[in-house]
Each structure stands twice: as structure tokens, then as C-alpha cells.
C-alpha positions as a printed Julia matrix, in Angstrom:
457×3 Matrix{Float64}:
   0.0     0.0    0.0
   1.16    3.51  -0.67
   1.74    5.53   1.99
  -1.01    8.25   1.76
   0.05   11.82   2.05
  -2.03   14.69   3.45
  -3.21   17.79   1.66
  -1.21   20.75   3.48
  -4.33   22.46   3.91
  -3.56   22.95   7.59
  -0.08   24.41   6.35
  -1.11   26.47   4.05
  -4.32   27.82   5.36
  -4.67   27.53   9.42
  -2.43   30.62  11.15
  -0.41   28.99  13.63
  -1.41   31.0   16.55
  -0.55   28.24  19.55
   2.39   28.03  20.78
   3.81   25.63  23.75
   1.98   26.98  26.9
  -1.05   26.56  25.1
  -0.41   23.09  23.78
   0.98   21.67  27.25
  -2.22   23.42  29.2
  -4.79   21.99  26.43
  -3.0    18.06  27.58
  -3.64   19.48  30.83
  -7.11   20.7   31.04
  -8.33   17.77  28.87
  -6.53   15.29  31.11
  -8.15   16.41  34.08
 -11.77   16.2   34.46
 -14.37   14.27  36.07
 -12.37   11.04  35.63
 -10.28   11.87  38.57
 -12.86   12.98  40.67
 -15.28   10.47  40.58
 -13.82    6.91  39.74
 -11.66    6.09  42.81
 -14.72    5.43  44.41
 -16.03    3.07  41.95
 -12.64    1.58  42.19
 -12.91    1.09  45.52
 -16.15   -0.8   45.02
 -14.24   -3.56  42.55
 -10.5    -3.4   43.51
 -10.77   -3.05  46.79
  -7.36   -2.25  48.23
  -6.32    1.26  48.53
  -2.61    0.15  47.85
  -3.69   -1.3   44.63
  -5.94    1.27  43.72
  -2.52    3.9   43.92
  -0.63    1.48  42.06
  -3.28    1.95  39.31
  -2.79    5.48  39.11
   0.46    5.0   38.44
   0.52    2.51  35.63
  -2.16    4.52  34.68
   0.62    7.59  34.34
   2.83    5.15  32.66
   0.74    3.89  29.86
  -0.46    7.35  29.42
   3.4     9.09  29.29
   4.37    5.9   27.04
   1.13    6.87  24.8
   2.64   10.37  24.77
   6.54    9.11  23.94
   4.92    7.72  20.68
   2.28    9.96  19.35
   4.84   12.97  20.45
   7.27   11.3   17.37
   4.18   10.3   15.04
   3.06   14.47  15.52
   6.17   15.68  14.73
   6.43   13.76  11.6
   2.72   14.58  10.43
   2.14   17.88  11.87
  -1.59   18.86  10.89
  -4.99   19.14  12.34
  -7.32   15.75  13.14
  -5.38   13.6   15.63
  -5.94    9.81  15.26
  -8.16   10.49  11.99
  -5.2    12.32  10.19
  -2.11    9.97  11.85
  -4.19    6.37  10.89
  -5.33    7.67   7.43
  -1.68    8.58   6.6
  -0.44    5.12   7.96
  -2.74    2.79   7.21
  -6.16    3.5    5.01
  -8.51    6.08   4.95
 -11.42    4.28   5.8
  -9.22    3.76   9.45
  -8.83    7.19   9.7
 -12.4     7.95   9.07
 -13.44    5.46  11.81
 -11.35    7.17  14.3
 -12.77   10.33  13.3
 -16.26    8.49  14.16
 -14.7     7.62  17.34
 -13.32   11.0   18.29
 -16.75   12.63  17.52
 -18.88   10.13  19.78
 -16.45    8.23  22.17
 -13.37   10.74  22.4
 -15.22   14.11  22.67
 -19.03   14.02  22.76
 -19.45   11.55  25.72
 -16.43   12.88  27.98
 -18.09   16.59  27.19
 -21.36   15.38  28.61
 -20.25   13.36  31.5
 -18.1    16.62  32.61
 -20.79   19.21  32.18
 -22.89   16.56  34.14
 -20.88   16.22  36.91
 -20.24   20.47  36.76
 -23.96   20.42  36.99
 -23.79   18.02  40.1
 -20.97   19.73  41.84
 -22.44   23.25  41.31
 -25.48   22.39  42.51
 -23.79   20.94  45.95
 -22.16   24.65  46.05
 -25.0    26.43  45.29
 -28.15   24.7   46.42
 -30.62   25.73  44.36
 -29.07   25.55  41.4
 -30.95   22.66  38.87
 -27.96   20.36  37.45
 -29.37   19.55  34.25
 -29.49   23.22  32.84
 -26.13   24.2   34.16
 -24.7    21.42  32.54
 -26.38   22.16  28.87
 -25.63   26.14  29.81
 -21.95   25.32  29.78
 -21.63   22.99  26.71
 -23.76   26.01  24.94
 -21.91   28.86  26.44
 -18.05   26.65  26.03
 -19.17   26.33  22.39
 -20.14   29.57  21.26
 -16.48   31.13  22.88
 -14.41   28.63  20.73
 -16.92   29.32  18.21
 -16.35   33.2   17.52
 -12.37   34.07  18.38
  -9.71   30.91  17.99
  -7.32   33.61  20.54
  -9.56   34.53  22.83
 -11.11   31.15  23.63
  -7.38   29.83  23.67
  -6.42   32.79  26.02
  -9.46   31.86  28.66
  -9.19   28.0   28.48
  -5.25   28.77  29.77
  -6.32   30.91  32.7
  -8.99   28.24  33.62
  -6.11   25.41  33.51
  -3.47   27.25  35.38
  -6.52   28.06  38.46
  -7.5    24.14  37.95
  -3.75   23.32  38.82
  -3.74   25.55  41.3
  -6.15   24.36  43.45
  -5.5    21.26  42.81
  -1.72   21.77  44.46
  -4.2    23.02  47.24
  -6.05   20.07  47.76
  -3.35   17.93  47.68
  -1.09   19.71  50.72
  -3.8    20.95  52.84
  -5.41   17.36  52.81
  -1.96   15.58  53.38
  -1.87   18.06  56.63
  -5.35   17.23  57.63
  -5.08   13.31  56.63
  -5.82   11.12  60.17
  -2.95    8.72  61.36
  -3.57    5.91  58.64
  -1.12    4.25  56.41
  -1.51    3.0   52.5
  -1.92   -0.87  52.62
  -3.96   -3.42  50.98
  -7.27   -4.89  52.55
  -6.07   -7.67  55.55
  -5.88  -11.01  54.16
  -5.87  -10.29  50.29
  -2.67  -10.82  48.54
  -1.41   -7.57  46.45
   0.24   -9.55  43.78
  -2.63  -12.0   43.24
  -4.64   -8.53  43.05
  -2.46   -6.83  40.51
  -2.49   -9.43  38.4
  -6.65  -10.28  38.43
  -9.01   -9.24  35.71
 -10.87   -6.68  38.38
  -7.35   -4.98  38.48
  -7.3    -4.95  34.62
 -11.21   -3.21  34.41
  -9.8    -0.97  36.77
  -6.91    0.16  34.45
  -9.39    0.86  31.8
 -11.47    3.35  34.55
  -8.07    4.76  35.0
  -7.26    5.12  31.4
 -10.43    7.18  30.94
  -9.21    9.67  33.23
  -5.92   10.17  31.93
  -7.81   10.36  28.21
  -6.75   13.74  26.49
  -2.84   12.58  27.14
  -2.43   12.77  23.15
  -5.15   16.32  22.68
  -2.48   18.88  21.97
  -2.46   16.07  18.1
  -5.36   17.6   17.65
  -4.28   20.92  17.11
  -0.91   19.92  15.41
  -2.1    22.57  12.44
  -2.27   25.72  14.58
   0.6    25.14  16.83
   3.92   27.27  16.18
   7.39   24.97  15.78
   5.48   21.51  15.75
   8.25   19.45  15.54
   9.48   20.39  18.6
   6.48   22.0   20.37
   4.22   18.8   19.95
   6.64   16.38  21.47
   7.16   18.38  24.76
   3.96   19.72  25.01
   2.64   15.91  25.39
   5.32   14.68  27.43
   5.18   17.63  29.97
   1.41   17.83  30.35
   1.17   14.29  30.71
   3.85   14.12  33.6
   2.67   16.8   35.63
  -0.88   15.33  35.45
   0.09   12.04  36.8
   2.29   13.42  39.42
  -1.08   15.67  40.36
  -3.53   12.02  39.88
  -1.05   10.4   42.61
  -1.39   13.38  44.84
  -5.21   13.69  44.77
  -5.65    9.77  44.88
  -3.49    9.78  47.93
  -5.53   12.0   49.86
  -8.62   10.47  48.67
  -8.3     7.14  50.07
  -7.34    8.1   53.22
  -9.35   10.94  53.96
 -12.31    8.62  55.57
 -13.13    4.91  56.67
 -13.34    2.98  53.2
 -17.27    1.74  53.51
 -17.6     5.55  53.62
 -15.89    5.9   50.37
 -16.57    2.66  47.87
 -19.0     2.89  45.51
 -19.67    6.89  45.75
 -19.37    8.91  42.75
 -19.0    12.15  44.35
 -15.68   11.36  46.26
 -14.48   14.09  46.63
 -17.55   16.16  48.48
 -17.16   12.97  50.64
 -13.48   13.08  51.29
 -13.42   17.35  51.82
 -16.32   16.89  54.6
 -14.64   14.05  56.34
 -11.4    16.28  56.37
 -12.54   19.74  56.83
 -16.11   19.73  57.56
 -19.42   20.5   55.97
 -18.68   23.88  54.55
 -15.78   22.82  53.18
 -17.14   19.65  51.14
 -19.76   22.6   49.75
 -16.29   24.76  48.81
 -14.92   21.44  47.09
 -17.61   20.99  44.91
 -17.3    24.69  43.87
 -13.99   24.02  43.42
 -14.35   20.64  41.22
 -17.18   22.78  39.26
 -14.48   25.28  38.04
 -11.96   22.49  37.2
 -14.79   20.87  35.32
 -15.29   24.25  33.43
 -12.26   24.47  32.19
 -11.99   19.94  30.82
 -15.41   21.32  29.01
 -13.96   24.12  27.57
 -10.51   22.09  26.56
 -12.7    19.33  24.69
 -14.87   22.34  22.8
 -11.39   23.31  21.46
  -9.63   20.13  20.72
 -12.74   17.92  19.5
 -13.86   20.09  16.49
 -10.36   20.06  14.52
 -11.08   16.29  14.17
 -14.51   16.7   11.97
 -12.76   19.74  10.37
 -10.19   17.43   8.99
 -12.99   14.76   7.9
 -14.21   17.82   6.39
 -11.13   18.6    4.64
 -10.81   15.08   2.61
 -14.23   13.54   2.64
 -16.43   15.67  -0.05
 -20.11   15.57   1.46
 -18.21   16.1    5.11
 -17.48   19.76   3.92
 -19.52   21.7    5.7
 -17.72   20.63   8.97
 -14.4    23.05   7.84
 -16.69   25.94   7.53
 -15.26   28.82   9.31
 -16.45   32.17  10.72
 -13.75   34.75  10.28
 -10.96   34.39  13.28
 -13.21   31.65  15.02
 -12.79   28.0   15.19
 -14.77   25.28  12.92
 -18.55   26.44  13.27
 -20.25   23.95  12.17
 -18.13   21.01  13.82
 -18.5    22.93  16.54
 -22.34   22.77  16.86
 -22.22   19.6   15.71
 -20.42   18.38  18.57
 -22.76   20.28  21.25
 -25.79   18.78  20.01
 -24.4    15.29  20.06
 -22.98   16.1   23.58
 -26.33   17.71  25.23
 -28.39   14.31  23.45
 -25.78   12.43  25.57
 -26.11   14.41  29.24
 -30.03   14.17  28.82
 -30.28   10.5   27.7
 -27.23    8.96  29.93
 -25.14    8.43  33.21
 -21.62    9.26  33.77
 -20.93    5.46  35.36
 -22.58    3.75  32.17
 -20.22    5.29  29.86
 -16.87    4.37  31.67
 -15.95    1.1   30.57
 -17.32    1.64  26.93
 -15.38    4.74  26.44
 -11.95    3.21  28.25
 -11.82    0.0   25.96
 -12.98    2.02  22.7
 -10.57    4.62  23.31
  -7.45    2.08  24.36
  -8.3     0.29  20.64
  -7.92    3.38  18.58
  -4.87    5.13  20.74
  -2.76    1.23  20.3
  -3.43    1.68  16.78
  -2.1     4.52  16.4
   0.35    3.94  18.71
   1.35    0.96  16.16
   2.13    3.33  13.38
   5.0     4.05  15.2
   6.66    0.79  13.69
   4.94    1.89  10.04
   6.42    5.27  10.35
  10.23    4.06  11.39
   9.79    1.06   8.57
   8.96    3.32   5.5
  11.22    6.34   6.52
  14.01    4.03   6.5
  17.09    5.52   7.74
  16.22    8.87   7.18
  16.86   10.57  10.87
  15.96   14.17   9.01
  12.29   12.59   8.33
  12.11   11.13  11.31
  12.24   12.78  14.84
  12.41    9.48  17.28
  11.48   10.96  20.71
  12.7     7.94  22.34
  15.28    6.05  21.41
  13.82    2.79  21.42
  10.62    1.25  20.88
   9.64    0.47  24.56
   7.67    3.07  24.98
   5.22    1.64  21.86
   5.38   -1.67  22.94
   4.63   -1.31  26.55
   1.17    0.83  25.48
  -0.13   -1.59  23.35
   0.84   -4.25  25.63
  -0.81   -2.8   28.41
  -3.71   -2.01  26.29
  -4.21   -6.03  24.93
  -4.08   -6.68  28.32
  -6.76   -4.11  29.99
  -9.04   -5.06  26.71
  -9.01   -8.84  27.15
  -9.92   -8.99  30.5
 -12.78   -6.04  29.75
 -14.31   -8.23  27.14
 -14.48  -11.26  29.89
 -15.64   -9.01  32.48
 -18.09   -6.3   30.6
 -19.18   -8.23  27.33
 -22.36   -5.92  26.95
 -20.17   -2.21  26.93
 -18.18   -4.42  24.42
 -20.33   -5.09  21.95
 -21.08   -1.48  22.15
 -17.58   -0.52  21.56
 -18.1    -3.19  18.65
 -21.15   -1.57  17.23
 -19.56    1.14  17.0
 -16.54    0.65  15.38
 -18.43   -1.21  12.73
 -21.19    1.67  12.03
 -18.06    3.81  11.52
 -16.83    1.7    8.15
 -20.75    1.36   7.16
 -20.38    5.33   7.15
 -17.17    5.48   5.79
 -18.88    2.99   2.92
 -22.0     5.35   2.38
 -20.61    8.3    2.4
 -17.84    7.65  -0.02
 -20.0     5.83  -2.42
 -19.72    7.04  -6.28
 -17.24    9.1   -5.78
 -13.59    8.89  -7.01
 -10.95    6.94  -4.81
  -8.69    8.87  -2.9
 -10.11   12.0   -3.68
  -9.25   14.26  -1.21
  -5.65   13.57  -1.04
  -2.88   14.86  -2.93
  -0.22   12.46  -3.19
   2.04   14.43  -5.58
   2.09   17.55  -3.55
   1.96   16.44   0.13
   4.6    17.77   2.21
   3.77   16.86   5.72
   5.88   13.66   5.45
   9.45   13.11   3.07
């Protein structure tokens, strides 16, 4: 198969207006949402041991930072707008691109938009009672939207200043619970054996739960097009933000699982009102969920940005997909834009944040060890060319351990949630039946150039 070049539409076209603070607080603000705040409690309820549950985190962080190592070198090499769409269409086929895409639009961006603006609703109601949770949710995706809608600098200017607060009070959390924490030490539940733990299939499902909060490791791919010096940019930008995230996931966990007697904790959703009352009182489980809220904002605001560049590049090289690289002056994609809202605000009306976290993990593990995979197509047809191709690490353990980590967490999901994987099935196969339909009749391969690409030698 030839290796497909893109169109340097996003080179030619796209002003390249974001530079590397933007790109590393994008990896930041996507990484963090409600993930972090919600799911130790659930993995409480399956795993069980605090000890484990820490160690999770962490190979969480690893899989995530070796997911980072490789797309940082796959960027670099194909900087332009669309993320997984763009990298797998270039490696592989189209039609695996396109399916990505699919994948981007309803697992990667839509659902994580609406189960963050539905846990902002839940949190701001808990700081403001009074407050209904179901409009405040839809207010934000609407109001989120319409910013990244009208000014590309503005809405990139904003979404920094809400990152930097998020990471802020995080740091917060993290030493003024650590002073507050009661005498209690990290150790797994009496009687069950740690290895014999870390090595179960419950341990496995609760590495995809993990993996669903670190999702947005790889975001800053999105906006290869825009960003200033890719080649350099991209690969630190992705490494740094994924770093200081896990570093920040460790912290929180930390103080979360010791902040109250476990039967207090397993199973609850809202962990963190839970662990700021037991540590700090009443009042300051209400100033938590304020606090969450904000950091919720600003994951909402990060997807708005990151999400639409995707269909914009469908739009770009699938002919009836066009309208979705429409444009309004200085603002971002319009119409991907809204697109993405109204699938979002269909998803916070019709479904629940827990029901979506296995089928989001395993879909989302598939199409990032794919991609991670090109790695060995990239290295393979470049040859021996180091000028065509940046290696950010020096070896390929970084590749090898991701999708090796992600065979693992998927096997054991599809023994242990068979129903959320057939759903992860079904979709992955409606995205080649609309690959299929709408690229009936037309010419093959229209909406490349292979002549005149220049994004790889």
C-alpha cells in the first residue's frame, strides 16, 4: 500500500497561533476532568485495596506518558490538524482514519463533554443549592461552544487561565489534605494478597477506569495545524502535560483514600464532596464541589477546542463532510463545533456518567494502540532517514509497553463487561458502514494529494 500523504491544507491555510503553553495546558485541562474525581470510588467498590488502587494510578501515568513518547514522534512527523483520523489515514487507510474520526466525535469528545458538564452540573449544585444540574450542565456545553466558536485567541487565552486556576487548586487540595489526613497508612485490605490482586481481571477493568481519566494525554495532536514549531512544540507539550498530570492524579488519589473509613468511600461517585467533609467539615465539602465545578469548566472548555479540529479534517478530505471546515472569520470550525454540542447535550439528557466508563476506556485504548502501532509503520517506511524522522525515544519500549498494556486491559474487559463491548463493537463497525456510504460514487482517494503532500518526506 502507498503511503497516503495529506493535503497541506492545515499548512497552508490555518495561522499557527498556539504556541507551547497553550499546547501543554490543552494536555492538561483535557486530562483532568471528572475522571479523577469520581472513579476512585467506583474503584474502591471492585479493587478493593487502597494500595492497589494507587498502584493503578500509576501505571495509569505510565501507559499514558508511554502513549505520549509515541504519538509525540508520530506528531512531529505529520504535523496537521485531526489527531488519530489524520495519523491512521496517513499510515494505514482512509477508511481507518475515518473510523477514528467516528470515534473521536462520539467516544473521544461528545461523551467525555457530557459526562463533565454533568458532573459540573452536580458539583455546582452541591455549592449552590438551588441551582438545577441539568441546565447548568447544557448552559456550559452552549456557552463553552459559542467562545471557541467566535475568536480561535480569545477562547485559547481563557481556556489557559482556567487550567493554570484548575492546577492551582489542585496543588491546594493535595497539601492541605496531606496536613489534615488522620494517622492511617496505605496498605492493601487484611488477608488479600497484592500480587494476586495486581495481576486479576478486576485490576485490569480498573486500568481501563483509569485510562479514561488520563484520556486527552495525546489532545495537543489535535491541534498539530495551529501550533507554532510543531516538531518540537508537539513532542514536549505531550510529554510535559502528561507528567505533571500524573504526578497531580497520585497526589489527589493519595488523599482520597485516606481521607475517611473505606465503607464511607466505595462505591460513591461524588468522592471528593465525601473526602473534603470528612477532612474539613461540611462547609468545606460545599467549597470542594465549587472548586471541582471550576476544574470541570475548564476539561469542558478544553474538549470544545480540541474535538472540532477532528470533523474539520474529515471535512477537509471527505467531499459531502465539507460543511464541517466551515469557518467564521478568526473563530474556530462552526459547524463542527455545533455539531459536537448537540451530540454532547443528546448524551447528558439521555445517559449516566458510570454507564459510559468502561465503553469509552476499551474504545478509546483500541484506537490510541493503533495509532500507537504506526510508530513501527512510520520508522519502517522512513528508513534511515533521521531528518524525516524525529524518534522521541530512542527505542521502541515506549510503543510496545502501550499496546501491551492495552491487549491486556481489553481482554480482560471483554471477559468481564461483554455488553459495553459489543457497544464498543457496534460502534466501530457503524463507523466503516459510514465510511462505505458516504464515499459511495465518488472517485478513490479523492481528497488527497499524493504528488504535492509535504507533511511527510
Amino acid at each position: 500500500m502507498t503511503l497516503l500523504k495529506p493535503r497541506p491544507i492545515s499548512e497552508t491555510t490555518l495561522p499557527r497561533r498556539l504556541g507551547m503553553p497553550t499546547a501543554t495546558l490543552v494536555v492538561v485541562a483535557n486530562m483532568v476532568g471528572a475522571g479523577v474525581f469520581t472513579t476512585t470510588g467506583l474503584l474502591l467498590l471492585g479493587v478493593g485495596s487502597p494500595l492497589a488502587i494507587l498502584i493503578a494510578w500509576g501505571v495509569g501515568g505510565l501507559i499514558a506518558l508511554c502513549g505520549a513518547l509515541s504519538y509525540g514522534e508520530l506528531a512531529a512527523a505529520i504535523p496537521t490538524n485531526g489527531g488519530e483520523y489524520r495519523l491512521l489515514s496517513d499510515l494505514y487507510h482512509p477508511s481507518m482514519g475515518f473510523v477514528a474520526g467516528w470515534l473521536s466525535l462520539v467516544v473521544g469528545f461528545s461523551a467525555p463533554i457530557a459526562a463533565s458538564a454533568l458532573a459540573f452540573g452536580q458539583y455546582a449544585s452541591a455549592a449552590l443549592p438551588g441551582l438545577p444540574a441539568l441546565p447548568a450542565g447544557i448552559g456550559l456545553i452552549v456557552l463553552a461552544s459559542l467562545l471557541h466558536a467566535s475568536h480561535v485567541r480569545t477562547g485559547a487565552g481563557l481556556q489557559n487561565g482556567f487550567t493554570v486556576l484548575k492546577f492551582a487548586l489542585l496543588l491546594v487540595f493535595i497539601v492541605l489534605g496531606t496536613i489534615a489526613l488522620p494517622s492511617a497508612s496505605i496498605k492493601s485490605v487484611p488477608g488479600e494478597d497484592l500480587i494476586q490482586v495486581l495481576f486479576s481481571s478486576k485490576f485490569a477493568v480498573a486500568l481501563v477506569f483509569v485510562s479514561f481519566a488520563y484520556s486527552g494525554w495525546n489532545s495537543a495532536v489535535y491541534l498539530a495545524g495551529e501550533v507554532r514549531r510543531p516538531k518540537t512544540t508537539l513532542p514536549r507539550s505531550l510529554i510535559l502535560g502528561t507528567s505533571l498530570v500524573t504526578l497531580i492524579y497520585l497526589g489527589v488519589n493519595y488523599v482520597l483514600v485516606l481521607s475517611a473509613p473505606l465503607w464511607q468511600l466505595r462505591g460513591r461517585v461524588d468522592i471528593g464532596h465525601v473526602a473534603a467533609t470528612a477532612l474539613f467539615g461540611g462547609a468545606a465539602g460545599r467549597l470542594l464541589s465549587g472548586f471541582i465545578a471550576v476544574a470541570l469548566m475548564s476539561s469542558v472548555s478544553a474538549m470544545v477546542l480540541v474535538g472540532p479540529r477532528v470533523y474539520e479534517a474529515m471535512g477537509q478530505d471527505t467531499l459531502r463532510l465539507a460543511p464541517l471546515r466551515r469557518r467564521l472569520g478568526s473563530g474556530g470550525p462552526t459547524v463542527a463545533i455545533l455539531l459536537q454540542a448537540t451530540l454532547a447535550i443528546l448524551l447528558l439528557v439521555t445517559s449516566s456518567f458510570e454507564a459510559l466508563l468502561t465503553y469509552i476506556g476499551v474504545t478509546l485504548s483500541a484506537s490510541a494502540a493503533l495509532t500507537v502501532a504506526g510508530v513501527f509503520v512510520l520508522r519502517r517506511r522512513l528508513g534511515r532517514k533521521p531528518e524525516g524522522r524525529p524518534r522521541i525515544f530512542p527505542t521502541l519500549v515506549a510503543p510496545l509497553l502501550f499496546i501491551g498494556f492495552s491487549i491486556w486491559m481489553i481482554g480482560h474487559a471483554i471477559w468481564e463487561k461483554p455488553v459495553q463491548i459489543a457497544y464498543s463493537a457496534a460502534t466501530i463497525a457503524a463507523g466503516f458502514i459510514l465510511y462505505a456510504a458516504l464515499n459511495r460514487g465518488l472517485p478513490a482517494q479523492r481528497a488527497y494529494n499524493n504528488s504535492q503532500g509535504e507533511n511527510l518526506p
